[in-house]
N, C-alpha and C positions, 0 to 999 in steps of 0.2 A: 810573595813566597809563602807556602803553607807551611803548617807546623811539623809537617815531615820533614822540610828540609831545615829543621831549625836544631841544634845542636845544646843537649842539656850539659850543662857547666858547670862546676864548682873550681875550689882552689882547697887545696890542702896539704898534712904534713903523711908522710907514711910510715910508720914505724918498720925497723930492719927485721930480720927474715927472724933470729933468735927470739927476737920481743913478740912477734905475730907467731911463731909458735908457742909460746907459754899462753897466749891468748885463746888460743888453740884449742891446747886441752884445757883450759880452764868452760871453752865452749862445750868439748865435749863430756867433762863431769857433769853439769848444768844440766845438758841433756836427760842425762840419765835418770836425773831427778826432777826433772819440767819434762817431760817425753810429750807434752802436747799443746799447744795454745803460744807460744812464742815461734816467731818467724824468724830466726837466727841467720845473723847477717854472715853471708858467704866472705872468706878468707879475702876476696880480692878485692872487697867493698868496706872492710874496715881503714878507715883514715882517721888520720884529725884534722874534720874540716873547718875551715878559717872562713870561708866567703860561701856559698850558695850563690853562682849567679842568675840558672835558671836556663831558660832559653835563648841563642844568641844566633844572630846571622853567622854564617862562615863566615862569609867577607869582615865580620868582628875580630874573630881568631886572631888574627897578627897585632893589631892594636892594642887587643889585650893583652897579649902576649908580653909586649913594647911595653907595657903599664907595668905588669908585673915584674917585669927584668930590672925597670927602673927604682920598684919597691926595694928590691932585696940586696940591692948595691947599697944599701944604709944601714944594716943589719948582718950582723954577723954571728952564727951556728951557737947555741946554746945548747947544754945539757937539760933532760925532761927524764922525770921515772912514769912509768907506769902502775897503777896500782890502784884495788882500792874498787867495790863494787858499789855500785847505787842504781835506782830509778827516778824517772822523770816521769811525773810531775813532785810524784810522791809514793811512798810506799801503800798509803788508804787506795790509790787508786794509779796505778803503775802502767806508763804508754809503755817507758824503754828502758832496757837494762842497759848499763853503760861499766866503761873500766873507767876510774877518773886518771886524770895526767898532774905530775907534782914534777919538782924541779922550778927550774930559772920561770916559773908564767908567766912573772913582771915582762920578761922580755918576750915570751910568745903574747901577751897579751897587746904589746907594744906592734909588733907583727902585724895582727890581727885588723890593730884598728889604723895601721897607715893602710893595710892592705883594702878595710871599708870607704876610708877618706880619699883612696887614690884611684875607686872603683865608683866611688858616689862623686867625683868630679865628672865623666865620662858618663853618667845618668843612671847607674845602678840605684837603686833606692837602700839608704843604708838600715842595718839591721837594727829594729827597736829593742828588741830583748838582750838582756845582758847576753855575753861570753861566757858559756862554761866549756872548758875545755873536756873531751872526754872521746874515747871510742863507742860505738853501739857495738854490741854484742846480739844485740835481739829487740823486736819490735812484739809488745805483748797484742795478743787478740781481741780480748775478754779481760778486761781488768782488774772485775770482782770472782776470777774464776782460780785464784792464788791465796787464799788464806794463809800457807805458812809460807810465803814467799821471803817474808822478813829473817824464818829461822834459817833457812835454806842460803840468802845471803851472808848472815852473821858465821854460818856456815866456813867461807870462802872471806872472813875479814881481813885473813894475812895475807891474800892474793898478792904477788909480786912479779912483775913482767921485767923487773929489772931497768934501768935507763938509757937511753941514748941520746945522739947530738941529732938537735936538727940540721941536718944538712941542707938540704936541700927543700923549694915550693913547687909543688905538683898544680900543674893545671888538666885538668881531668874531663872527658867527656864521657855522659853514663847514656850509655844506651838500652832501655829498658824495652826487656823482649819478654812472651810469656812464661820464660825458665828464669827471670832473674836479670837485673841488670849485668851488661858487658861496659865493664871501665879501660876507656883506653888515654894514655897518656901522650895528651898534644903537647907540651914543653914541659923543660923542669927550667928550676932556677937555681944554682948554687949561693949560699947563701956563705958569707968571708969564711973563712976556715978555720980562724983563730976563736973559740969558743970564750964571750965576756963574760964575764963573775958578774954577780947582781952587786950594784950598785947602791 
């Protein structure tokens, strides 16, 4: 099978239409003051991704599928806020601008990592770098090409997207075409309904 027919994957959470709009405009102030050198991630490609699997046969699809359904029947919906800007690696030399996520993380983190140990039984190779939870807003170009980038964030420190429950696990396939990827949504997973307090 060639890498045409191999289907790019992730697994992740999506924030509701309210919360992705205040994201929104917080993209579009941004703009106005970065107008060049960031590659600002289109509305339907913000998540909070949990797994990266990469490229996977179809004939994979339902098995993972099966894996995931099984994850999230142990887990039940938690509250997360939004909020709160930074970059990766670092602000000296900045790849990504990101919103970070607060609320319940003990248990998204909890998520996270049956969702690695349930994917790395199945031969996924599990992730070495820590978890940070967070949305992209933009991918920088030129990373010494932002001198006030810091004031510009301190800017926007009371950013607030407000919070929600996670409902539900997205399993995602991103089709990347020369206009941008197209994400489309092979299953979801509901996750129990009764939102747990942290423990």
């Amino acid at each position: 099978m060639t890498s045409e027919n191999m289907m790019r994957t992730f697994v992740a959470l999506a924030p509701p239409k309210d919360v992705l709009e205040k994201i929104i405009a917080l993209q579009t102030r941004l703009k106005k003051k970065i107008p060049h050198g960031i590659r600002w991630v289109h509305p339907d490609g913000i998540h909070l991704t949990l797994k990266f699997l990469g490229d996977i046969f179809p004939s994979h699809r339902d098995s993972i599928a099966s894996l995931l359904s099984l994850v999230v029947s142990s887990h039940s919906c938690f509250p997360l806020s939004v909020g709160r800007i930074g970059v990766f690696p670092g602000i000296a030399r900045p790849r990504v601008m990101w919103v970070g996520i607060g609320g319940q993380t003990r248990l998204l983190a909890a998520l996270q990592q049956h969702i690695e140990e349930a994917l790395e039984s199945v031969g996924f190779p599990k992730e070495t770098r820590p978890f940070h939870a967070h949305l992209t807003l933009g991918r920088i170009r030129n990373p010494g090409s932002f001198p006030n980038l810091g004031s510009i964030i301190a800017q926007e420190q009371n950013f607030d997207a407000g919070t929600f429950n996670a409902q539900k696990l997205l399993f995602i396939q991103s089709n990347l075409t020369p206009t941008g990827a197209i994400y489309t949504c092979l299953a979801s997973f509901p996750l129990s309904a009764k939102p747990l307090s942290d423990r």
